[in-house]
C-alpha positions in Angstrom: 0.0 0.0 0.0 1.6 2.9 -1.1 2.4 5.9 1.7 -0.4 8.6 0.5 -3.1 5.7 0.9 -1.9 5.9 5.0 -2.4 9.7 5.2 -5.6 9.7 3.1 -6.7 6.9 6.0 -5.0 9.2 8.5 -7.2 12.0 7.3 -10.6 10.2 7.4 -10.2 8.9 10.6 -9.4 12.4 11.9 -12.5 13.6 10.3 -14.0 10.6 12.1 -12.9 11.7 15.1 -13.6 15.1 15.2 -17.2 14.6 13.8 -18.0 11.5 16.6 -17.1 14.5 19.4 -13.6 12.1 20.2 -14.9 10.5 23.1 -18.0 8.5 21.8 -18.7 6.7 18.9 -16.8 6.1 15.4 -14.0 8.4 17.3 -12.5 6.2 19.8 -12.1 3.5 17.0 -10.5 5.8 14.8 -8.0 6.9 17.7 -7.4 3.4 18.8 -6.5 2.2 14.9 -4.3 5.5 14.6 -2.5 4.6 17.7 -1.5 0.9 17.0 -0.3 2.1 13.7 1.4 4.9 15.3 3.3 3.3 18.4 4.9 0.1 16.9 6.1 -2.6 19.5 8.4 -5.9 19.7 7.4 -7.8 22.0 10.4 -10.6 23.3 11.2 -13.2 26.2 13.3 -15.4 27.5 13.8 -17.4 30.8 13.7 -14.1 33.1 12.3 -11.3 31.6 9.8 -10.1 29.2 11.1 -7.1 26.8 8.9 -4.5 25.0 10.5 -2.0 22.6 8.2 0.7 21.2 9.0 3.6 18.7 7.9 6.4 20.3 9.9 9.1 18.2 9.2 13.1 18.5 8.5 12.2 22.3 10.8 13.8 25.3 11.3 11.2 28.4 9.0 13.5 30.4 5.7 13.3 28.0 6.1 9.4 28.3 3.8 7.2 30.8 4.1 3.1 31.8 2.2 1.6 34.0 1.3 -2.0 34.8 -2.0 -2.8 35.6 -3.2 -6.3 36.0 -1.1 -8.7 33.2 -1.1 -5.8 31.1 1.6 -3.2 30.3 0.2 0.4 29.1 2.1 2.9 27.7 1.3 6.0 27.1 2.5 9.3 25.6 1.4 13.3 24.9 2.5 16.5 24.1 1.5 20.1 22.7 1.8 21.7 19.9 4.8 22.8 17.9 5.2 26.4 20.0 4.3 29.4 17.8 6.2 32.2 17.2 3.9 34.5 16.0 6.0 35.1 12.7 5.8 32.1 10.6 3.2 31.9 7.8 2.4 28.0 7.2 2.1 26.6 4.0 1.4 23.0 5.3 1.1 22.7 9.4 1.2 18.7 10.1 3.1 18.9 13.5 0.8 19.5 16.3 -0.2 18.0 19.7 -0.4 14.5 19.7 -1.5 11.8 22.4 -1.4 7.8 21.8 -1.6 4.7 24.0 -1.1 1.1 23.6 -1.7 -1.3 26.1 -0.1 -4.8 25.6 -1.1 -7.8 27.2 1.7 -9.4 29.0 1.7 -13.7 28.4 2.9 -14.1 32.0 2.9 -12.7 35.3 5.6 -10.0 35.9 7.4 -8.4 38.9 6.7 -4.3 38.3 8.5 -3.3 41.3 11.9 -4.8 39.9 10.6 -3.5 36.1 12.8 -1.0 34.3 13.0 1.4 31.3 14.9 3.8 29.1 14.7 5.9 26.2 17.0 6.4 23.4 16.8 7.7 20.1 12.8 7.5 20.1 13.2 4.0 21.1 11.6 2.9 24.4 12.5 -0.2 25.8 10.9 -1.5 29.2 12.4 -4.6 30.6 9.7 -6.6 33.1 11.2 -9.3 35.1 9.1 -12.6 35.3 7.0 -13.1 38.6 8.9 -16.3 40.2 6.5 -18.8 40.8 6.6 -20.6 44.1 7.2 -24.5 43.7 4.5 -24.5 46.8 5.1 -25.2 49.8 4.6 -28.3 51.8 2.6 -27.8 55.1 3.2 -30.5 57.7 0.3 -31.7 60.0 0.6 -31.7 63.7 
């Protein structure tokens, strides 16, 4: 699919959005299609730890949110507009404030006291430790 097919999609859903009021309807949809398409993740494991890199370019450290809540990792991310100077005349404006979320369900149970992230070159990467399950515990009778 060629580039200028994902704007003219890009521009409909907008449209979408902005005629469903944002927060009922068609809108949410729209957003949450924009968003997936928007925030790209790799999600990887091994014997420890789960890994989740997302491209989150444009973004400053501070505009970026994670949270884990229940077996689900949610990430999410917002800032303003371009700041105005007052002297530019715009041709084309396609820069402005922006807000996307992902949440990603997590295959296993994770520690999210011991979890970790960073942020480099629009690239974050949170690292979640897997929950160690207990073996059980035998309980003697007296």
């Amino acid at each position: 699919m060629r580039t200028d097919t994902f704007d003219d999609i890009d521009r409909l859903f907008d449209r979408m959005h902005r005629f469903a009021g944002g927060s009922e309807g068609w809108g949410d949809h729209a957003l949450e299609w924009r968003d997936h398409r928007k925030m790209r993740v790799d999600l990887s494991a091994d014997d420890d730890e789960i890994v989740v890199a997302a491209d989150l370019p444009g973004f400053d450290r501070e505009e970026i949110d994670i949270t884990v809540e229940d077996e689900h990792l949610v990430i999410a991310a917002s800032h303003d507009d371009v700041a105005e100077t007052g002297a530019e005349s715009y041709l084309q404006r396609e820069r402005r404030a922006d807000a996307i979320r992902r949440t990603i369900s997590l295959p296993v149970a994770v520690d999210a006291e011991a979890a970790s992230a960073s942020y480099t070159n629009g690239v974050l990467t949170v690292t979640l430790p897997k929950q160690v399950q207990s073996e059980g515990h035998r309980i003697d009778i007296d």
